[in-house]
VOPAGU-2260 file (C-alpha; in pm, 1 decimal, decimal comma):
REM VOPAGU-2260
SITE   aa  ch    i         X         Y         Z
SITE  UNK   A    0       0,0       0,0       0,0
SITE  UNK   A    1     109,1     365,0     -54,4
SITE  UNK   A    2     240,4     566,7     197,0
SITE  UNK   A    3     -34,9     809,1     296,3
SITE  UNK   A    4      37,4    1155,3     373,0
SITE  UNK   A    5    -152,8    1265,7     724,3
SITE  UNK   A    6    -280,9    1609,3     823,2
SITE  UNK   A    7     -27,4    1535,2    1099,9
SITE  UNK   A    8     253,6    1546,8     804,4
SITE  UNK   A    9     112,4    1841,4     643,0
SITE  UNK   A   10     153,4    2022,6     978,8
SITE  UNK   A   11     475,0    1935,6    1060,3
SITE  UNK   A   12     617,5    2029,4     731,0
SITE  UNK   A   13     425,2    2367,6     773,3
SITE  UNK   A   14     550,3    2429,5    1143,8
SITE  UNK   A   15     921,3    2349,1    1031,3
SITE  UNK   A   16     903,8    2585,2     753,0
SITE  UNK   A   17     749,7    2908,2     928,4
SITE  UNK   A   18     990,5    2759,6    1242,3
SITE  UNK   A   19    1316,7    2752,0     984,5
SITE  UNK   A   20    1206,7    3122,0     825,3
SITE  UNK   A   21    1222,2    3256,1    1167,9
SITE  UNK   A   22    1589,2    3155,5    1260,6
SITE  UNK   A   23    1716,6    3275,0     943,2
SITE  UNK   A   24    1511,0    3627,9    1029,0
SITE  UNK   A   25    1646,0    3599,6    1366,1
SITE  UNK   A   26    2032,9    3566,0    1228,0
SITE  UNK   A   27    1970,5    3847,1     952,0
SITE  UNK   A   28    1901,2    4070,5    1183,6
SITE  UNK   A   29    2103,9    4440,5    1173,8
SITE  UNK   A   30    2138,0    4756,4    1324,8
SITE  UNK   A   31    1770,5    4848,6    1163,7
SITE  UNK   A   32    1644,4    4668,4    1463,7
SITE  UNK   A   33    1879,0    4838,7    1679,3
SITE  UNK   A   34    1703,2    5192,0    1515,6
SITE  UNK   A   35    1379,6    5105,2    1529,0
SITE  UNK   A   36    1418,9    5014,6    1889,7
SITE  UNK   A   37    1585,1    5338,5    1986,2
SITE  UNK   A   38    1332,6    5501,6    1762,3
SITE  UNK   A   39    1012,8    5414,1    1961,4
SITE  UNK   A   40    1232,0    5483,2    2278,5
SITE  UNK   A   41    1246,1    5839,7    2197,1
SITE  UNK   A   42     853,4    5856,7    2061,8
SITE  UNK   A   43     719,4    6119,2    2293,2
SITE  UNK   A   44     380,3    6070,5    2208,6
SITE  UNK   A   45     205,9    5662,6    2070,5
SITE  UNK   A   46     345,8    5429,2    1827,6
SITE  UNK   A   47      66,5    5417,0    1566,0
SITE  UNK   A   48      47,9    5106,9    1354,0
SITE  UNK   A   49    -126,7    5058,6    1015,2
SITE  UNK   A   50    -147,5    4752,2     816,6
SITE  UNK   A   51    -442,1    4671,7     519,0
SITE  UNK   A   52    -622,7    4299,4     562,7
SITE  UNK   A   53    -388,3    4032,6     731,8
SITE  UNK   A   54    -132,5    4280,4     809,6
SITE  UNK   A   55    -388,8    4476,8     984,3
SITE  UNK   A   56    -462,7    4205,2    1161,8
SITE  UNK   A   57     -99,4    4225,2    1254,2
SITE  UNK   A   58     -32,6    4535,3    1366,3
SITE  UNK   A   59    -386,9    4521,9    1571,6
SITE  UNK   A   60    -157,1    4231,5    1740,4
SITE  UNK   A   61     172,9    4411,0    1757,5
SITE  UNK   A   62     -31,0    4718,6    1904,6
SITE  UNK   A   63    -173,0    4512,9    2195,3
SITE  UNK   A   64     181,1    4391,6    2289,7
SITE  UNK   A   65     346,6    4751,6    2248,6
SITE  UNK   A   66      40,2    4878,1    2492,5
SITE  UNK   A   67      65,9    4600,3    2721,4
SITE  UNK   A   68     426,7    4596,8    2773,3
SITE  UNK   A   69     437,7    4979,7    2863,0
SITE  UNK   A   70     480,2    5131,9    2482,5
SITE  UNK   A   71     180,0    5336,0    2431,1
SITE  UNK   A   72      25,0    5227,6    2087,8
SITE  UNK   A   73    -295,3    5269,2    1848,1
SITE  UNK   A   74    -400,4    5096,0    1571,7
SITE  UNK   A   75    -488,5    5295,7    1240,4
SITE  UNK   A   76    -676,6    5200,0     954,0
SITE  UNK   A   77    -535,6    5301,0     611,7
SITE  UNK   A   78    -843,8    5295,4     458,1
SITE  UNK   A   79   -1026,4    5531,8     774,8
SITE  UNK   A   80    -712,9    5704,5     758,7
SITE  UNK   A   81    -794,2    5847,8     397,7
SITE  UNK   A   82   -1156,6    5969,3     547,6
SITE  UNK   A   83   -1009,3    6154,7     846,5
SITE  UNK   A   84    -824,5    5939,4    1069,6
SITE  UNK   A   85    -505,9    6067,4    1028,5
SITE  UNK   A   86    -595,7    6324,9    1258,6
SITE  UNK   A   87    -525,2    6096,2    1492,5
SITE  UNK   A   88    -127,1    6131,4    1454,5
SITE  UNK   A   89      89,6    6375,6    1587,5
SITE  UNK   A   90     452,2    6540,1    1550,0
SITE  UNK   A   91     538,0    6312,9    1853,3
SITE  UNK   A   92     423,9    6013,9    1702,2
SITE  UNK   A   93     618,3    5751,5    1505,4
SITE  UNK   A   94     449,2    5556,6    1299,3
SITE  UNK   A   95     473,9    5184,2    1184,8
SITE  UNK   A   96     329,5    5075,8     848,1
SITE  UNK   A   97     284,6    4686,7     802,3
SITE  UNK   A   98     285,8    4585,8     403,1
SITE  UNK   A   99     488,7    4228,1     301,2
SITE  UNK   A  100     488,2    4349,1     -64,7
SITE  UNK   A  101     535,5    4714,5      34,2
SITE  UNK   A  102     305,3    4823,9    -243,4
SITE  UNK   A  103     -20,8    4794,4     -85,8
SITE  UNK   A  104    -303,6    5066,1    -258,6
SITE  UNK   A  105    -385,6    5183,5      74,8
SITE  UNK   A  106     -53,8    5168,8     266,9
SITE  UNK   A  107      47,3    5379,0     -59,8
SITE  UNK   A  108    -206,1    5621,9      -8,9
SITE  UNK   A  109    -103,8    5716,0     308,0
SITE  UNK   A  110     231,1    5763,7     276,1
SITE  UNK   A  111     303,2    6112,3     237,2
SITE  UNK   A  112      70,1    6189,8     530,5
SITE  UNK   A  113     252,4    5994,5     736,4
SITE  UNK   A  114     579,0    6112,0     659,8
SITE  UNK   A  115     446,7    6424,0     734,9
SITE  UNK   A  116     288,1    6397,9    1025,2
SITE  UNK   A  117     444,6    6128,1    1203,9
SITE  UNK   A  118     764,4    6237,3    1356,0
SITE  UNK   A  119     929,9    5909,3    1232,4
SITE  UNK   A  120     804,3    5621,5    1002,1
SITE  UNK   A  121     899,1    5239,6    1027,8
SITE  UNK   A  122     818,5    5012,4     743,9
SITE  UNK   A  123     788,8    4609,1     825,4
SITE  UNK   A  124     829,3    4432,0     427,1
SITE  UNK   A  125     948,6    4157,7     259,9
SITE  UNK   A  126    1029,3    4370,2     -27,3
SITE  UNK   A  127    1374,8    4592,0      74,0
SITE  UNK   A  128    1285,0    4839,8    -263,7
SITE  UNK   A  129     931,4    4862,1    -204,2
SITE  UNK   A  130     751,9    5234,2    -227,5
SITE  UNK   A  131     703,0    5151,9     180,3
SITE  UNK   A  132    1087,2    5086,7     229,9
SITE  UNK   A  133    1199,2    5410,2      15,1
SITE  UNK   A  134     958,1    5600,5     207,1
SITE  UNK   A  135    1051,9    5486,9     594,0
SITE  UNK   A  136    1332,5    5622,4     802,1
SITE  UNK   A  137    1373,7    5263,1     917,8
SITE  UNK   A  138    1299,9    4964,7     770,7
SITE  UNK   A  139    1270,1    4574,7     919,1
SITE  UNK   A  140    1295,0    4324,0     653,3
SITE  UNK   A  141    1054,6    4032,9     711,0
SITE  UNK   A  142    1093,6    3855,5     353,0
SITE  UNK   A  143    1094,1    3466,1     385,6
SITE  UNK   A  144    1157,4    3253,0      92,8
SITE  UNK   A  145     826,4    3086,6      17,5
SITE  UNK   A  146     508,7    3092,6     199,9
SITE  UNK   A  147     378,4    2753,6     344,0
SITE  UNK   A  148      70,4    2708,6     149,3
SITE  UNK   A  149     133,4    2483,9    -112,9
SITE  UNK   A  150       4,2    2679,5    -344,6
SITE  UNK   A  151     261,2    2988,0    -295,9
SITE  UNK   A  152     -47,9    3200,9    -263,8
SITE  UNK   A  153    -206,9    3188,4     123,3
SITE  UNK   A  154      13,8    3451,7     335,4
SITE  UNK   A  155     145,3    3231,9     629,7
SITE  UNK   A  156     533,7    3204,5     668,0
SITE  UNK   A  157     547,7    3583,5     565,3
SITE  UNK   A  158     258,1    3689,0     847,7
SITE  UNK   A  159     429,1    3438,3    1070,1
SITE  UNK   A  160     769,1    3629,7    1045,3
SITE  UNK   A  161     582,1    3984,5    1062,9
SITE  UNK   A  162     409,7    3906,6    1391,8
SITE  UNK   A  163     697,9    3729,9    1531,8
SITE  UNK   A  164     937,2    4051,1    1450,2
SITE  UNK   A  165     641,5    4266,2    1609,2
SITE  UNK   A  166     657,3    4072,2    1933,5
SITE  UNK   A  167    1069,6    4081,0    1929,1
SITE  UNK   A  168    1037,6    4460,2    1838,9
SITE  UNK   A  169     797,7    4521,2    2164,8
SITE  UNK   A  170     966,6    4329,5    2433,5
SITE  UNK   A  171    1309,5    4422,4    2296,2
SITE  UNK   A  172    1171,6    4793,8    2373,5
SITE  UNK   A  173    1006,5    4689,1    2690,9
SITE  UNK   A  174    1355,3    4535,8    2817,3
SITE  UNK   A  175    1496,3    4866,0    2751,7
SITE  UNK   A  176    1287,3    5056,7    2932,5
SITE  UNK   A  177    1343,4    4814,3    3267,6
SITE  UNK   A  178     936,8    4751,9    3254,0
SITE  UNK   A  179     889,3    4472,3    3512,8
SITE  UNK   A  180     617,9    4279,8    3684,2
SITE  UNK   A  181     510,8    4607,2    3909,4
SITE  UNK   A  182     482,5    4811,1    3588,8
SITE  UNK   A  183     324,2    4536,6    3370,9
SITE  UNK   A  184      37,6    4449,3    3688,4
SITE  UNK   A  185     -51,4    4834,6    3689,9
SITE  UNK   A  186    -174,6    4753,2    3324,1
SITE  UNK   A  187    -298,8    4458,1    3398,6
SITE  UNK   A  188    -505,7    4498,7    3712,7
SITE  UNK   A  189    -787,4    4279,1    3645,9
SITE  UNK   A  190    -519,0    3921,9    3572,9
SITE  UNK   A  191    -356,9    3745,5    3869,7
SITE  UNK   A  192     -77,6    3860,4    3848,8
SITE  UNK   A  193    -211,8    4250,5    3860,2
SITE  UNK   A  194    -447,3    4118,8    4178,2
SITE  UNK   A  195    -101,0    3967,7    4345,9
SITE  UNK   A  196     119,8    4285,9    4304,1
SITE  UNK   A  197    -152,2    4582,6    4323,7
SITE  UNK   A  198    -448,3    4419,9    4599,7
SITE  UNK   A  199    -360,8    4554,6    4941,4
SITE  UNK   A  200    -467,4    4423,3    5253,3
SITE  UNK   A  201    -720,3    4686,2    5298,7
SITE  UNK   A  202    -841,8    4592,1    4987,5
SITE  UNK   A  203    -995,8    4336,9    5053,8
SITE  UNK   A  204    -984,1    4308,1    5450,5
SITE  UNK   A  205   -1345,5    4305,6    5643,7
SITE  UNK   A  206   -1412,3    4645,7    5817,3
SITE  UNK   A  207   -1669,3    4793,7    6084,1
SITE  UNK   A  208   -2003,1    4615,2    6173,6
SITE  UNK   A  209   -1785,8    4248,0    6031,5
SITE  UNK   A  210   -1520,8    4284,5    6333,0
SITE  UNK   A  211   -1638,4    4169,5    6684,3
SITE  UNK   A  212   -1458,5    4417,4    6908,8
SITE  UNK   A  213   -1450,3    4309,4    7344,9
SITE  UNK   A  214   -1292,3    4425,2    7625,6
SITE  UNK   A  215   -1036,1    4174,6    7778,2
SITE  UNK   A  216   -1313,9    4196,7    8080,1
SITE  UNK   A  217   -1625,8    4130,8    7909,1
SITE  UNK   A  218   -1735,4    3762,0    7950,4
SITE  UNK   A  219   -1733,3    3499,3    7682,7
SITE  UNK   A  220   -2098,1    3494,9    7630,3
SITE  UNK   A  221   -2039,5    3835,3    7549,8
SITE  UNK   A  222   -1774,4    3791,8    7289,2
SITE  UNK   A  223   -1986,6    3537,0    7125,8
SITE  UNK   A  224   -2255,6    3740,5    7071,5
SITE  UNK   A  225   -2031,8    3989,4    6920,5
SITE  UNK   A  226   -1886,2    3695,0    6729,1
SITE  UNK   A  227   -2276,2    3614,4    6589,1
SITE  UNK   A  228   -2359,2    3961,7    6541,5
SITE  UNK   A  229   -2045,5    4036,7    6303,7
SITE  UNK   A  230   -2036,0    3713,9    6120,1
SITE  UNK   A  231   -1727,6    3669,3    6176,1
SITE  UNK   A  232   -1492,8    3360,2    6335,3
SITE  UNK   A  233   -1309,1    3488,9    6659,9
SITE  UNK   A  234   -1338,9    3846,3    6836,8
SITE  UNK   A  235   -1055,5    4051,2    6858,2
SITE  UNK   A  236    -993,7    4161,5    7272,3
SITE  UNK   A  237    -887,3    4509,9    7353,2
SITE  UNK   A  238    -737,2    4688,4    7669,6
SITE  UNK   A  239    -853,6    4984,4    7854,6
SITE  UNK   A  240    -681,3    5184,9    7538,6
SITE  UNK   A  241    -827,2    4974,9    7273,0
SITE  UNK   A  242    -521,4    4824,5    7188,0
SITE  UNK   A  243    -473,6    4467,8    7063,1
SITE  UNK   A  244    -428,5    4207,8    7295,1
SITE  UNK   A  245    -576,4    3853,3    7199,8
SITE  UNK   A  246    -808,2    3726,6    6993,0
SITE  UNK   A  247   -1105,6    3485,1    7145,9
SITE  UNK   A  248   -1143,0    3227,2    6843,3
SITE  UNK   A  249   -1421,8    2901,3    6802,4
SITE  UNK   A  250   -1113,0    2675,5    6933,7
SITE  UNK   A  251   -1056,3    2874,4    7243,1
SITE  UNK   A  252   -1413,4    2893,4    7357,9
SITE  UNK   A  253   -1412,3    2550,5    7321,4
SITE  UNK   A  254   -1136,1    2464,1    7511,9
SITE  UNK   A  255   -1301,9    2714,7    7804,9
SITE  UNK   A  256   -1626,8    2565,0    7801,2
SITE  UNK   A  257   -1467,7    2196,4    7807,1
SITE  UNK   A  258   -1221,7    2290,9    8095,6
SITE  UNK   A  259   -1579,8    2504,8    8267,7
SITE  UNK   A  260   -1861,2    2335,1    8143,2
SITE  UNK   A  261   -2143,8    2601,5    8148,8
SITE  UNK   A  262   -1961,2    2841,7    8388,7
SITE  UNK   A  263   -1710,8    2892,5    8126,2
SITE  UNK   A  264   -1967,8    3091,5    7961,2
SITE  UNK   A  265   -1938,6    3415,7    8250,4
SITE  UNK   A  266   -1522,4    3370,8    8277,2
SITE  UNK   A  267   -1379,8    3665,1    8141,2
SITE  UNK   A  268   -1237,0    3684,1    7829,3
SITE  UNK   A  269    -888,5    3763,5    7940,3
SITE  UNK   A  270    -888,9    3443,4    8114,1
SITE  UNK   A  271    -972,2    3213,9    7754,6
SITE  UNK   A  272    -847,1    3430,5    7500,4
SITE  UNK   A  273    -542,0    3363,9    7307,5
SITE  UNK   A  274    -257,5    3629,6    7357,5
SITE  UNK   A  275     -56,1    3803,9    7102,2
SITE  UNK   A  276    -212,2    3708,2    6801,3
SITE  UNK   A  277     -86,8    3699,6    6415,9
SITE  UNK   A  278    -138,9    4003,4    6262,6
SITE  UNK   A  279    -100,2    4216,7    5961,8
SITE  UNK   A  280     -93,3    4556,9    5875,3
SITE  UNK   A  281    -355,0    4778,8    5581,9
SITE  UNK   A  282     -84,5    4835,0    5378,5
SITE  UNK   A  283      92,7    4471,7    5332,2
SITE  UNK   A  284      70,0    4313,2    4965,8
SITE  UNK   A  285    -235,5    4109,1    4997,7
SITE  UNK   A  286     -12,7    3795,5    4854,2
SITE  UNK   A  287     217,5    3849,7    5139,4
SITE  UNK   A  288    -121,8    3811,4    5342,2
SITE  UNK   A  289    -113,7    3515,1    5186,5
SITE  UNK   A  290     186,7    3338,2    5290,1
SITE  UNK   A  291     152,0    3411,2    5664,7
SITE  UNK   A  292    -191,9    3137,9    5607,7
SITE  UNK   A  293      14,4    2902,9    5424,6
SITE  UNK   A  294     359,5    2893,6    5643,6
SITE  UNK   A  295     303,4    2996,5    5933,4
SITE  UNK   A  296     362,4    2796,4    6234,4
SITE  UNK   A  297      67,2    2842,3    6372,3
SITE  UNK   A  298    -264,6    2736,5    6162,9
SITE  UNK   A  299    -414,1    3014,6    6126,3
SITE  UNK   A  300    -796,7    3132,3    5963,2
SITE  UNK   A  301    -822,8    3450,0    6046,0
SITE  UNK   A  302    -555,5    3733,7    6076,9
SITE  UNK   A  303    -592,0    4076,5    6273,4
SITE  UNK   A  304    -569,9    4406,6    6068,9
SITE  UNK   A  305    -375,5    4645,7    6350,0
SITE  UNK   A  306    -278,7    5061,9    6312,2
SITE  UNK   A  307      27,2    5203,2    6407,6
SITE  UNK   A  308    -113,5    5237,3    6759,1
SITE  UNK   A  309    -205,4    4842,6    6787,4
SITE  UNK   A  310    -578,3    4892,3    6714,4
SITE  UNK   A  311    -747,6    4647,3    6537,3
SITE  UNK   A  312    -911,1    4822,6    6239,1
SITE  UNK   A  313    -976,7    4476,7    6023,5
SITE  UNK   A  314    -996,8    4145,3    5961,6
SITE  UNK   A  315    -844,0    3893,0    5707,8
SITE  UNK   A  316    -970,6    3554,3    5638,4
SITE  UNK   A  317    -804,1    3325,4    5373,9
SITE  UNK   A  318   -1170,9    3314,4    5251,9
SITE  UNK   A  319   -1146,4    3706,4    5147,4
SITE  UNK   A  320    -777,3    3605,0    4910,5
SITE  UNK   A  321    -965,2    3330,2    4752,8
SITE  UNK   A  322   -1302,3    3607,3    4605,1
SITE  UNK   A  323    -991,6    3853,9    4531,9
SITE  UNK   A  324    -878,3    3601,8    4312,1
SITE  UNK   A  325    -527,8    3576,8    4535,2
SITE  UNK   A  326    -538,6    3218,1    4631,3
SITE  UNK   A  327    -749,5    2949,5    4425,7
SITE  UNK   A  328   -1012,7    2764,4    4592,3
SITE  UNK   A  329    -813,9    2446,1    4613,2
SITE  UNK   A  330    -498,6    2617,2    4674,2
């Protein structure tokens, strides 16, 4: 029987080609790159990108990495572009037009309004004497050999190479610039990693009528009412000042009411509490929160919010970190 030829195969052969035009992009690579990196550096204003069909497509893509990796970047239609949209850029922009032959109608079009306007103009093209290249400042050559489709005709090794050199152009920039995890979480507030490295403990701490404040002197049938009363799962006991100093938890009135029977009901709190308990301060990285629940010696459900003066002001439960989207449930 014949050999037959899979989808598998077809794959493969399609992965290993875009795969192989990418290291011999990566090893052409010049000074251009250098340029175009130092260009955007000095952009005072956006980096706008425009790109006609697939390589709009593109640049919609190379915009969202520029913007999310601290470059600020908009996406501009050639064809809007013609009808008004180039009011859009500025002298402080630079702009970055995405054409493989470099001869696109509408990337044409809007040439010599870019070059006017823009303050700089990149051209990404597989075609080094293209109208694009003659017209940029800069120019990154993305020309692969042959596309993968079979047919020489489907755009897919060239828009492989144009939004792989759009990635490398963005975090090549974003290395430059020293933008790190604190930077990249402030735009990224709503992902985990923006919840670990912006949420606060007084984010997401419980506040007011959900604290059960006592006085060390008030009895335990006391502190359990205030206990019902805020929902919550141990009251935090005070001193004459207000100041912190024990917490009266489930396992604690337990252990009275064992050692007491009923009487342990009237003992005062002072007398069943636990002293100096774990606590945490308004201000603490919520994740750091975190990792006094998981490794601390001491199991722990609940931790005490305290002020500068010692005063409880909050409480933390590893229940609150798990809705803030800090811990997973079956972490």
């Amino acid at each position: 029987m014949p050999n037959l030829v899979t989808p598998r195969d077809h794959a493969r052969r399609v992965l290993h080609e875009e795969a192989d035009a990418l290291r011999l992009m990566a090893d052409r690579l010049d000074s251009s790159f250098d340029d175009a990196c130092e260009m955007v550096l000095r952009t005072k204003g956006r980096v706008v990108v425009t790109g006609m069909g697939k390589s709009g497509n593109i640049g919609r893509k190379v915009v969202g990495t520029l913007a999310s990796t601290g470059t600020p970047a908009l996406f501009l239609h050639p064809g809007e572009a013609l009808h008004g949209d180039l009011g859009m850029v500025t002298g402080d922009d630079t702009a970055l037009a995405i054409s493989y032959s470099g001869e696109t109608d509408e990337i044409r079009a809007i040439l010599p309004s870019l070059r006017r306007r823009a303050a700089f103009l990149i051209g990404m093209t597989g075609n080094p004497v293209s109208t694009l290249a003659e017209t940029s400042d800069i120019v990154l050559n993305v020309a692969v050999l042959r596309e993968a489709c079979p047919l020489g005709l489907a755009p897919t090794t060239s828009t492989t190479a144009m939004i792989a050199l759009g990635d490398a152009l963005a975090i090549a920039v974003m290395e430059a610039r020293g933008f790190g995890k604190t930077e990249y979480a402030a735009l990224h507030p709503a992902g985990s990693l923006g919840r670990r490295l912006l949420l606060r403990v007084a984010d997401v701490m419980r506040t007011g009528d959900q604290i059960a404040i006592v006085s060390e002197s008030a009895t335990v049938q006391a502190a359990l009412f205030a206990i019902t009363r805020a929902g919550a799962g141990l009251a935090c006991v005070v001193d004459d000042v207000g100041k912190l100093v024990g917490v009266l938890s489930d396992g604690d009135t337990r252990r009275c009411l064992t050692r007491l029977g009923g009487d342990g009901l009237n003992v005062a709190v002072r007398d069943a509490m636990t002293p100096a308990p774990r606590t945490t301060v308004a201000d603490r990285l919520a994740v750091e929160a975190l990792d006094r629940f998981e490794h601390d010696s001491v199991k722990i459900g609940d931790l005490v919010v305290t002020d500068g003066n010692g005063k409880p002001i909050g409480i933390l439960t590893l229940k609150d970190l798990v809705r803030a989207g800090i811990v997973l449930p079956d972490a």
